[in-house]
VOVEXKOL-56462 format. One record per residue: residue in three letters; x, y, z of N, C-alpha, C, O in turn. Coordinates in steps of 0.05 Angstrom, whole numbers, plus 5000, padded with zeros to 4 digits. Atoms other than C-alpha are relative to their C-alpha. Layout:
<pts>
ALAXYZXYZXYZXYZ ...
</pts>
This chain:
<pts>
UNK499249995029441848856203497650024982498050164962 UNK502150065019434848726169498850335010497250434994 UNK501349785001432849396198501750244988500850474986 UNK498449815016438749746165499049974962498850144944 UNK500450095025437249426102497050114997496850274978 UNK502649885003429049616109501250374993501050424969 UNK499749904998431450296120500850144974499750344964 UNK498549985022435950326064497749964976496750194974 UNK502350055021430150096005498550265005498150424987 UNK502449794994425150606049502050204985500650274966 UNK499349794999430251156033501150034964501450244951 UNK500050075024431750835965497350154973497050244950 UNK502950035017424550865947498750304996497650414977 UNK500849725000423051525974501650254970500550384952 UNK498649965015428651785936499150034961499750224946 UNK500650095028425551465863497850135007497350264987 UNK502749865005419051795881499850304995498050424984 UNK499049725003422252475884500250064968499150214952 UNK499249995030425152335822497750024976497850174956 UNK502050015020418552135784498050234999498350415016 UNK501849814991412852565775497249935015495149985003 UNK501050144992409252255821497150165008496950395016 UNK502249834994401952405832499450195030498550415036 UNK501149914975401452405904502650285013502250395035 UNK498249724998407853035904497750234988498150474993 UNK501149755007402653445872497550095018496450315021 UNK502049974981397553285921500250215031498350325042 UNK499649824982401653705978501350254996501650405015 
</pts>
């Protein structure tokens, strides 16, 4: 269960970084 839930945030998080303009997206 706690590794569904890690999983879920990681994919959360990734998700919000997409979204922003995040520095390290311009780096690749």
């Amino acid at each position: 269960a706690l590794a569904a839930v890690m999983r879920k945030i990681v994919t959360i998080a990734n998700a919000r970084l997409r979204d922003l303009p995040h520095p390290a997206s311009q780096l690749t």
